[in-house]
SEROKOL-281424 format. One line per 8 residues: their letters; for each residue z, x, y of N, C-alpha, C. Coordinates in steps of 0.02 Angstrom, whole numbers, plus 50000, padded with zeros to 5 digits. Layout:
BEGIN
A = Z:X:Y:Z:X:Y:Z:X:Y; ...
//
This chain:
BEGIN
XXXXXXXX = 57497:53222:53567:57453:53280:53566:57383:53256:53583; 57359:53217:53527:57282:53188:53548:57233:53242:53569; 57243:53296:53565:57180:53354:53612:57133:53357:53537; 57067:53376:53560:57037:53403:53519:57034:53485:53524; 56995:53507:53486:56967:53599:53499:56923:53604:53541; 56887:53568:53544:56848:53564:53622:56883:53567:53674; 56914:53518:53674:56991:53526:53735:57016:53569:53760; 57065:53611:53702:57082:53672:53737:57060:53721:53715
XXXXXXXX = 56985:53726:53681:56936:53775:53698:56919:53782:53784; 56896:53717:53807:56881:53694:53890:56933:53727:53914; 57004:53703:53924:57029:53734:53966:57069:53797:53960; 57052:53829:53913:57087:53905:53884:57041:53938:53944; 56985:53925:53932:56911:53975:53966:56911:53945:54049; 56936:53880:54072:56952:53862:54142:57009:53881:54162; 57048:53905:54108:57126:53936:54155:57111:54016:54149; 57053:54057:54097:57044:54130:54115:57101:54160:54054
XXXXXXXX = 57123:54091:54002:57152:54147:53973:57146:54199:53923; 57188:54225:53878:57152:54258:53847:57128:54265:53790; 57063:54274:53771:57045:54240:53722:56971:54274:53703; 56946:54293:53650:56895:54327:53621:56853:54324:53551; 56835:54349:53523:56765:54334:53472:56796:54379:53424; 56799:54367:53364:56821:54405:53299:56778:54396:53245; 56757:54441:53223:56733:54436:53145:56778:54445:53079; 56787:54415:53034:56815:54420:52971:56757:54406:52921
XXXXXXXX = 56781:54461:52878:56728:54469:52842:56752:54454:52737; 56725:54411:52719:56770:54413:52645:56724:54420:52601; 56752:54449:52523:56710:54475:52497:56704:54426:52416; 56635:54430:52409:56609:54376:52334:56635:54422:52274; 56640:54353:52237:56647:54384:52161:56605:54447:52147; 56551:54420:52161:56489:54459:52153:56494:54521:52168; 56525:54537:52227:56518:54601:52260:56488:54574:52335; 56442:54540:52371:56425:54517:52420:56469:54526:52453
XXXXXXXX = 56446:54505:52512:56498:54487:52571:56495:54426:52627; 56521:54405:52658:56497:54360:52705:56551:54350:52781; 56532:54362:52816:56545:54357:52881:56555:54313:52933; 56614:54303:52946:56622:54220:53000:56626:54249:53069; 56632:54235:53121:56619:54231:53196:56653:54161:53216; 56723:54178:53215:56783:54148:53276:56793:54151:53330; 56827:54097:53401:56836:54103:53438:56913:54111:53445; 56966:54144:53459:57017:54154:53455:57056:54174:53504
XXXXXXXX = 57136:54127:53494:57178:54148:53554:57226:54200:53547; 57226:54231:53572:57294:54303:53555:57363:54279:53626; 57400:54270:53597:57471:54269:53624:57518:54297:53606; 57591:54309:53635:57646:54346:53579:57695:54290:53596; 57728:54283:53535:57777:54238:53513:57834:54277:53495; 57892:54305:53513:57936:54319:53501:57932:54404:53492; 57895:54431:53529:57880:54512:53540:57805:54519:53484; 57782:54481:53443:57736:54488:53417:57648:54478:53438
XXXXXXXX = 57615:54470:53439:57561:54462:53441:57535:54416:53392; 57505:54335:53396:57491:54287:53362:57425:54277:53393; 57376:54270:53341:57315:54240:53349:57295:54166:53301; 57269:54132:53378:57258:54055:53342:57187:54052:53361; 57175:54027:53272:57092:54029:53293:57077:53964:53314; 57047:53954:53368:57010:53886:53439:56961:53874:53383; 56909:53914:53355:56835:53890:53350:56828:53928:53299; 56798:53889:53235:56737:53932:53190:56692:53919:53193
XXXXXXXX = 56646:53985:53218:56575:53957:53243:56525:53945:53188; 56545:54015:53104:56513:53982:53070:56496:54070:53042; 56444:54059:52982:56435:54130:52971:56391:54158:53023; 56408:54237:53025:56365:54269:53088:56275:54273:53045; 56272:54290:52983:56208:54295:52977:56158:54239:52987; 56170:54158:52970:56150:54115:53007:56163:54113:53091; 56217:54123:53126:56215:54126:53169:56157:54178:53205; 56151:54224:53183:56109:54290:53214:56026:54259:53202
XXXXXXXX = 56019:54200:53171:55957:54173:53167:55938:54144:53214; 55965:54113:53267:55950:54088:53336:56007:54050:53364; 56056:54002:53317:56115:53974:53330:56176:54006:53385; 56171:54073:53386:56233:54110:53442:56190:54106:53492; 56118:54092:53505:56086:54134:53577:56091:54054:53604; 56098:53981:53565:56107:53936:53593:56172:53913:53627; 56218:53958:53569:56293:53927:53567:56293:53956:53666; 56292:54035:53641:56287:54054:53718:56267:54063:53793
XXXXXXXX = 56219:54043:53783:56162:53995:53826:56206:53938:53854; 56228:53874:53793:56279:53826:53831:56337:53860:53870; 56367:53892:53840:56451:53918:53873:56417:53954:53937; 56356:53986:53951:56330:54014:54031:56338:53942:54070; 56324:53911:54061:56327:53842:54099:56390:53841:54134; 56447:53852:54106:56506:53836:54148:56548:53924:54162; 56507:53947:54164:56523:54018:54195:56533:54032:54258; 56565:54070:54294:56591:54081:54367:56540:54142:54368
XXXXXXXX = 56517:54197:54338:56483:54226:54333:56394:54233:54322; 56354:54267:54369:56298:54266:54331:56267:54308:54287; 56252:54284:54247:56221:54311:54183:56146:54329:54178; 56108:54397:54155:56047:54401:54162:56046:54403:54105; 55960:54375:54081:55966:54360:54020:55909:54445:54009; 55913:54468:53959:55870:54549:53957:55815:54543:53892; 55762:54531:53912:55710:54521:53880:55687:54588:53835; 55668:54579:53760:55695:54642:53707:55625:54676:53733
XXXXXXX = 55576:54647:53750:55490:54685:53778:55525:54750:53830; 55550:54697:53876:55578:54773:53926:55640:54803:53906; 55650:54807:53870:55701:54845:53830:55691:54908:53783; 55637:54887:53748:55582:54928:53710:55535:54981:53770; 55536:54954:53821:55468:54994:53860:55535:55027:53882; 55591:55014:53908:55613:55077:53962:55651:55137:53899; 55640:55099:53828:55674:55165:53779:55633:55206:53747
//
């Protein structure tokens, strides 16, 4: 085997397959809550639908602190697509 999650994180996203962003959300003793942000593969195994999670990126409320705009920033790098990045100033003026 020898692969890491980097590995076939790399080539899940170089073969196009399929694969997407999930939140799960679990809840504190307390009453709180807290929120993770996975990268995940959906396949079916025997007429079912199986998801294997590739990546935990980590909680989204740290993430939403600047950590996702980097995470995503890197993954544009090896994109077949171009990406504009939309600045929140002109976003605000055209609303």
């Amino acid at each position: 085997m020898g692969e890491t999650i980097l590995d076939l994180f790399q080539y899940k996203l170089y073969n196009l397959h399929a694969m997407f962003v999930r939140t799960k959300t679990f809840k504190n003793k307390n009453g709180t809550t807290r929120t993770y942000l996975y990268i995940v593969d959906g396949r079916r195994v025997n007429g079912k639908v199986r998801q294997r999670i590739i990546a935990n990126l980590g909680r989204l409320e740290k993430l939403q602190e600047g950590d996702l705009d980097r995470i995503i920033e890197g993954l544009m790098k090896y994109s077949k697509r171009k990406w504009i990045e939309v600045d929140e100033q002109s976003d605000e003026a055209k609303g």
